[in-house]
N, C-alpha and C positions, 0 to 999 in steps of 0.2 A: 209341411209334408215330411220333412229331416225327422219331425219327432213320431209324425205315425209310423213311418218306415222306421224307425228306431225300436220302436215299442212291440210291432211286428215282427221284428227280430228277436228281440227279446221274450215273447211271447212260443214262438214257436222254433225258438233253440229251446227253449228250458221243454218243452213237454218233447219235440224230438231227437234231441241228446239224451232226454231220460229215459225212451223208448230203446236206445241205439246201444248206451254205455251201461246199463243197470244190467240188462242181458249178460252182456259179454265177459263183465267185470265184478258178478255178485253169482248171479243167476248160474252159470258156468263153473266155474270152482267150487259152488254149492252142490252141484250135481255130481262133478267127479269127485267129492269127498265124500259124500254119500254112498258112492258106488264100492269107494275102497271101504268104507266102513259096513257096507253089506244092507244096507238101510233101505232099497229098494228093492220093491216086489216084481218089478219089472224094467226096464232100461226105459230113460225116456230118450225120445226122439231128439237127435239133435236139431234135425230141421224147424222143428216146433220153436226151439228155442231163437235161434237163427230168423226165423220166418219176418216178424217185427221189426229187427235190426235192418234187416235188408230192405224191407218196406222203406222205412224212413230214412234211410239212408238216398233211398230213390228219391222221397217226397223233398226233402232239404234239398238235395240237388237242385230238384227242378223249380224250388222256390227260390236258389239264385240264379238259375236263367231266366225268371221270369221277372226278378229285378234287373237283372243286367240288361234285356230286353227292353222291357217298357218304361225302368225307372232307373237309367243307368246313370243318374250323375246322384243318386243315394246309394249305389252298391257300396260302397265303404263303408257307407251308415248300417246296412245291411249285415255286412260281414263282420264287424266291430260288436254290433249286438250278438250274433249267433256265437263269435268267440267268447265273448265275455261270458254266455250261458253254457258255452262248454266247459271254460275254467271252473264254472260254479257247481256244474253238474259233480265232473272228476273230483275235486276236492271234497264234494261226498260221500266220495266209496269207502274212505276210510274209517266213516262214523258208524256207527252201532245204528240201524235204523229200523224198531221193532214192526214199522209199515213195511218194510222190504221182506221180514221174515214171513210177515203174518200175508202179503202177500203171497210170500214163494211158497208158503203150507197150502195156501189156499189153490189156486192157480195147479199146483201137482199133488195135490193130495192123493189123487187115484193111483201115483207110480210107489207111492211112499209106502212102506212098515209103520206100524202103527208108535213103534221106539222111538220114531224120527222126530 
């Protein structure tokens, strides 16, 4: 059971740390340099951006009450995998990731200048 719990951790740290951190840490600085560079046709909403992070922010929450609840002698295993998917997450904001760009064109194309 240590390894399902393990794996499940691991599984839904990597896609909700990259829902959480990609936003706040790519997505965000891209917008406000955008904005000083003039490159948008219209402001985008910060809540939009926001919206996602908060979400999962909630849903990770409640997925360790919900191990500490009904599977609490694996919460360590729990929280060991979700860290470890966080270190892995963070340690790739610093890479060039043309999925992140080609994402962020896509995703806000409608606030974008056609320069952008």
């Amino acid at each position: 059971m240590s390894i399902i719990i393990f794996i499940l951790g691991l599984g839904f740290g990597l896609f909700g740390f990259s829902q959480i951190i990609y936003p706040l840490f790519f997505t965000l600085p891209k917008i406000k340099r955008l904005q000083r560079e003039n490159k948008l046709k219209q402001p985008i909403p910060i809540y939009k951006v926001l919206l996602a992070p908060i979400i999962w922010v909630v849903l990770i929450g409640g997925s360790i009450l919900v191990v500490q609840n009904y599977f609490s002698a694996y919460r360590n295993t729990y929280l060991i995998a979700l860290g470890i998917m966080l270190i892995v997450v963070i340690a790739q904001i610093p890479k060039k990731n043309k999925d992140l760009e080609a994402d962020f064109m896509d995703t806000w194309k409608k606030y974008l200048k056609e320069s952008a």
